[in-house]
C-alpha positions in Angstrom: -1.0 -7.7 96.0 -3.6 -7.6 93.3 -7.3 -6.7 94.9 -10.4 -7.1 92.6 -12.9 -4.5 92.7 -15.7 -6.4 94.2 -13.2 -7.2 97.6 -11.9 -3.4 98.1 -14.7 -1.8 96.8 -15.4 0.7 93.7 -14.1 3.7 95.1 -11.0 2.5 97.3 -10.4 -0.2 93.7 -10.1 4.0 91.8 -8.0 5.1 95.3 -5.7 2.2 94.2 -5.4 2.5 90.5 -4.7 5.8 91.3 -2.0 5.3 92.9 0.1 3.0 91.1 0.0 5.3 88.2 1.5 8.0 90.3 4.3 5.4 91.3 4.3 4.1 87.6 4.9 8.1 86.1 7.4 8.6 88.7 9.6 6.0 87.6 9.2 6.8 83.9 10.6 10.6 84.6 13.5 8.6 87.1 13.9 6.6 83.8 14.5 9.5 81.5 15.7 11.8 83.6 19.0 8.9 83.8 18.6 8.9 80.3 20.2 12.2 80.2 18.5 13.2 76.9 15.1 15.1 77.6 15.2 18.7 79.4 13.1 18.3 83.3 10.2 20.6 81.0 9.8 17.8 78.5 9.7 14.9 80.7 7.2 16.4 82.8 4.7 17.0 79.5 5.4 13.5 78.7 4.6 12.0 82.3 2.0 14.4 83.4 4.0 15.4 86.8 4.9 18.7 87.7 7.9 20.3 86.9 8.5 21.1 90.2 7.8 17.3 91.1 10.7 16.7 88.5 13.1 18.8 89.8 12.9 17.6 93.1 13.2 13.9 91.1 16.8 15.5 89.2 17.8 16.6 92.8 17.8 13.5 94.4 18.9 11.5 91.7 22.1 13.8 91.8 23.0 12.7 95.3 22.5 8.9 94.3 24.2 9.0 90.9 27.1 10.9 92.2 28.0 8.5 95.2 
C-alpha cells in the first residue's frame, strides 16, 4: 500500500520508511544467514541489526530449516 507524503503526513511518511527498512535488513540477515557463509558478527555489520537481533534470527531459522 504505497502512501505519498502529502496523504500520511511528513513525520508518520519517516514512521513508515522506517519501518520497511527494518523489515527489508531483516530479510537480508534471514538471506545470508541461509546462505550459510558469513559468521552472525559479520552479517550484523553488514545489515546494521544487532547481534543479538541476529541470533535470535539463527535461532528461529534452526527450528524451520530443521523441520
Amino acid at each position: 500500500m504505497l502512501q505519498s507524503i502529502e496523504e500520511v503526513g511528513m513525520e508518520r511518511g519517516m514512521e513508515i520508511g522506517m519501518e520497511r527498512l527494518e523489515q527489508t535488513r531483516i530479510q537480508i540477515a534471514k538471506s545470508l544467514l541461509q546462505s550459510g557463509k558469513l559468521t552472525q558478527k559479520e552479517i550484523a555489520t553488514i545489515t546494521g541489526l544487532k547481534p543479538d537481533e541476529i541470533t535470535k534470527l539463527a535461532n528461529k531459522g534452526v527450528q524451520k530449516w530443521s523441520r
